[in-house]
C-alpha positions in Angstrom: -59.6 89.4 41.6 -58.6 92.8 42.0 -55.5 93.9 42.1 -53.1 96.6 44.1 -50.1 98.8 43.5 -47.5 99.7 44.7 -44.3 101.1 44.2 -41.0 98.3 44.0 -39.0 98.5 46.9 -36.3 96.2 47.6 -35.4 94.9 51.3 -31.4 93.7 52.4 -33.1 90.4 52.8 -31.3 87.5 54.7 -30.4 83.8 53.8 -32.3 80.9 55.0 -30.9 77.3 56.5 -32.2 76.7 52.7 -29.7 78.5 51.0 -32.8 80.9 49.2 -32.9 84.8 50.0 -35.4 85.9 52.0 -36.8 89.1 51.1 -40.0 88.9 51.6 -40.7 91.7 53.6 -40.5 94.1 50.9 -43.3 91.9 48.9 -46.6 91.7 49.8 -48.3 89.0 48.3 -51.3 90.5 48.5 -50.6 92.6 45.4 -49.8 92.1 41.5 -47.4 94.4 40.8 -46.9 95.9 37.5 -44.7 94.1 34.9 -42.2 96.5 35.3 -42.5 96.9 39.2 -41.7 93.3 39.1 -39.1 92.8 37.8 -37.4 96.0 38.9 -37.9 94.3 42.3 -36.2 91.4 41.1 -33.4 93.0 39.7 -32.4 95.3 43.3 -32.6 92.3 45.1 -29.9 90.8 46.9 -28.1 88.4 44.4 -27.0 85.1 45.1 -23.4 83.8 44.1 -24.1 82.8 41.2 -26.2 84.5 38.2 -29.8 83.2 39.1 -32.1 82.5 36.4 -35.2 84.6 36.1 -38.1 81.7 36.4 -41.8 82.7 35.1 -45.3 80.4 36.4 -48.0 80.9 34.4 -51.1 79.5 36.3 -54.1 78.3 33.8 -57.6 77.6 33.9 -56.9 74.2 32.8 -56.8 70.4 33.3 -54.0 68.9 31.2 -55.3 65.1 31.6 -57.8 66.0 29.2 -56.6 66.3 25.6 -58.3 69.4 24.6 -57.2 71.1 27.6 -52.9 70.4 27.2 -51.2 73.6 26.6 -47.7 73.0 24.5 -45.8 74.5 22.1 -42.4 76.7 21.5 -41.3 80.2 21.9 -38.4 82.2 20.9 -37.3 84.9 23.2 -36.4 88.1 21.6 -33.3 88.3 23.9 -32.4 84.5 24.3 -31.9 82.4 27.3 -28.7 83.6 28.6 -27.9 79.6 29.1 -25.9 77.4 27.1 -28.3 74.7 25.4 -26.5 71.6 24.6 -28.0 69.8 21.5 -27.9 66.2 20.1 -28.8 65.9 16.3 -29.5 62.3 15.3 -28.8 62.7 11.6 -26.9 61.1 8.6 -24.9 62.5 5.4 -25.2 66.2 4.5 -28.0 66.9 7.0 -25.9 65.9 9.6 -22.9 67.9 8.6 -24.8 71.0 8.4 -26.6 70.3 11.9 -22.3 70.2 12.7 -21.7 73.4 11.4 -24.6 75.1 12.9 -23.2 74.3 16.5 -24.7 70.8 17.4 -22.9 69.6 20.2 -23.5 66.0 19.6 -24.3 64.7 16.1 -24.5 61.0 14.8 -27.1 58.1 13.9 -26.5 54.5 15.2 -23.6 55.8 17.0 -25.2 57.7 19.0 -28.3 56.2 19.7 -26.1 53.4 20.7 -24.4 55.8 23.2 -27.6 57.0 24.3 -29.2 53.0 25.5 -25.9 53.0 26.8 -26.6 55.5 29.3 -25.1 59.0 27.7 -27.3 62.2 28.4 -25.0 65.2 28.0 -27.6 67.1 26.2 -30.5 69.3 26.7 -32.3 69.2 23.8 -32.4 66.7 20.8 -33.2 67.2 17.0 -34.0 64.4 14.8 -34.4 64.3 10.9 -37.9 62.3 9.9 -35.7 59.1 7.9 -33.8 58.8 11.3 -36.7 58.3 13.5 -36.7 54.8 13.6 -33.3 54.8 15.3 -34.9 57.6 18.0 -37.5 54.7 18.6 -35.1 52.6 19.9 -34.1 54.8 22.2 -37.9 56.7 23.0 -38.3 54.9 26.1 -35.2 57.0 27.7 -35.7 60.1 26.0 -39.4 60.8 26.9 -39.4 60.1 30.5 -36.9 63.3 30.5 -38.4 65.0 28.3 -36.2 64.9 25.4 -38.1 62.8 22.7 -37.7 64.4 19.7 -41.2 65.8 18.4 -42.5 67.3 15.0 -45.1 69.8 16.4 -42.4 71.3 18.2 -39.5 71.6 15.1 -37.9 69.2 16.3 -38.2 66.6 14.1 -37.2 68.0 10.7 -35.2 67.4 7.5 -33.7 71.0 8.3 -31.8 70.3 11.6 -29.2 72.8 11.0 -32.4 75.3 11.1 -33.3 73.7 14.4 -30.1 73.8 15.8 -29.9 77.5 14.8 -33.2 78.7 16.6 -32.7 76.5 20.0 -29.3 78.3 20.4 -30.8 81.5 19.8 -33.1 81.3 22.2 -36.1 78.9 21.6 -37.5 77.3 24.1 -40.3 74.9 24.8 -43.0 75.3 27.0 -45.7 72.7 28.6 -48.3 73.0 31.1 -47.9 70.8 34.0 -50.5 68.6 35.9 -51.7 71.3 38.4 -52.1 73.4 35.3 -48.9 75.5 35.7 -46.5 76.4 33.1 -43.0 77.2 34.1 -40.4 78.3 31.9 -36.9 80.3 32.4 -36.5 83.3 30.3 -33.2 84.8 31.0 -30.6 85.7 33.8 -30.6 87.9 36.4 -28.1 89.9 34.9 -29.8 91.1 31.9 -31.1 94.4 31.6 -34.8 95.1 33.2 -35.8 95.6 29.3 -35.0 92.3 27.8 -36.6 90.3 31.0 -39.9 92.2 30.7 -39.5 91.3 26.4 -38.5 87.7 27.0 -41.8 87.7 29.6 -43.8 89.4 27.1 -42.8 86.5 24.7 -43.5 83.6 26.7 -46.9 85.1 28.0 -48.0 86.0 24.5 -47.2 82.3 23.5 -49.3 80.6 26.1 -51.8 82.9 25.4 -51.8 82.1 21.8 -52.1 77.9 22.5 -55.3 78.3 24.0 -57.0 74.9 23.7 -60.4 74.1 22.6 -61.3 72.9 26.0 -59.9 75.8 27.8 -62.4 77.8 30.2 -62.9 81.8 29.2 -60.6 82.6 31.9 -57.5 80.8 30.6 -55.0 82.7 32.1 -55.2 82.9 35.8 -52.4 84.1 37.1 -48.7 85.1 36.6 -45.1 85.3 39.0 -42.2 85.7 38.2 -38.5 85.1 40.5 -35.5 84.1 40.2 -33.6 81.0 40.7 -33.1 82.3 44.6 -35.8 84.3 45.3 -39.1 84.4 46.4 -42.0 85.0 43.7 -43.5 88.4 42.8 -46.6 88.3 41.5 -47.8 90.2 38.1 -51.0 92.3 36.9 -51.6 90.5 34.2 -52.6 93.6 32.1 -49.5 94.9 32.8 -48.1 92.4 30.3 
């Protein structure tokens, strides 16, 4: 598909009965703007109350019921996610004492699970260590409908949780293509600089890119938009990335 510039230009915009801000007058969504365009055009729009997250869609050329065609893995974003990740490290003895000092909000073994089949989800994120994984299988039936089960391929299942712990605060993140072939991911706040929002982009797309699956069609990636939590999307000229 070809693509058009154009300069970012930022309208007043106005607030729908949905609560999101309507500026889309000042993006036409016939074009894919430039990386930087984009996000520039982000950044002057008007803000919401709150510091919106900037959201990324990555479409792909792919069908994710089909084994060789799922697209997963883990990313770390140069400049972080500007959101506080809360982690639960199902651990014993010394691993889970340093998974406590590395800033694990929640860290235990039976305890815990038992907390867990009782109904407690204060976390985002959970870390495991391989000799307590019998205890995460008694509670794998809560945590992967959410989409917290603990898994090796993406560090988190690991004798080194403090390690884990460590990189999900700093800014690691997962990513996983959805059913309509979509991957959607948050990569920062509105309030950080144009700079690191393009980087953490960068990051992300560079990721994807790398999981190509075996099954995957020669034109993987498909498309790209970025927004924020508030906002309409923009779309992005992929070469631009």
């Amino acid at each position: 598909m070809a693509t058009k510039k154009t300069s970012a230009k930022a309208g007043n915009g106005k607030r729908l009965s949905s609560g999101r801000l309507d500026n889309m007058p000042a993006i036409d969504k016939t074009v894919f703007y430039p990386l930087a365009d984009a996000v520039k055009m982000l950044k002057d729009a008007p803000s919401a109350k709150f510091d919106e997250s900037v959201e990324v869609a990555i479409g792909l050329n792919v069908d994710p019921k089909y084994n060789d065609q799922m697209v997963r893995g883990v990313v770390s974003l140069p400049h972080g996610t500007g959101k506080t990740v809360r982690i639960a490290v199902i651990a014993k003895g010394e691993a889970a004492e340093a998974a406590k000092a590395a800033g694990a909000d929640f860290v235990g073994a039976d305890d815990l699970v038992k907390k867990i089949e009782d109904g407690f989800f204060g976390f985002d994120r959970v870390i495991a260590t391989p000799d307590c994984m019998p205890l995460v299988g008694r509670v794998g039936k809560l945590l992967g409908p959410k989409g917290l089960m603990p898994n090796p391929k993406l560090g988190t299942v690991t004798p080194n949780a403090a390690k884990a712990v460590k990189d999900i605060k700093g800014g690691l993140i997962e990513f996983k293509v959805e059913a309509a072939g979509i991957v959607h991911a948050a990569v920062g706040k509105k309030s950080f600089d144009a700079k690191k929002i393009a980087e953490n982009i960068k990051a992300l797309y560079e990721a994807v890119k790398a999981a190509k699956p075996s099954g995957a069609k020669v034109d993987y990636l498909r498309k790209v938009s970025i927004a924020t939590t508030m906002g309409p999307g923009v779309r992005v000229e992929l070469s631009s990335i």
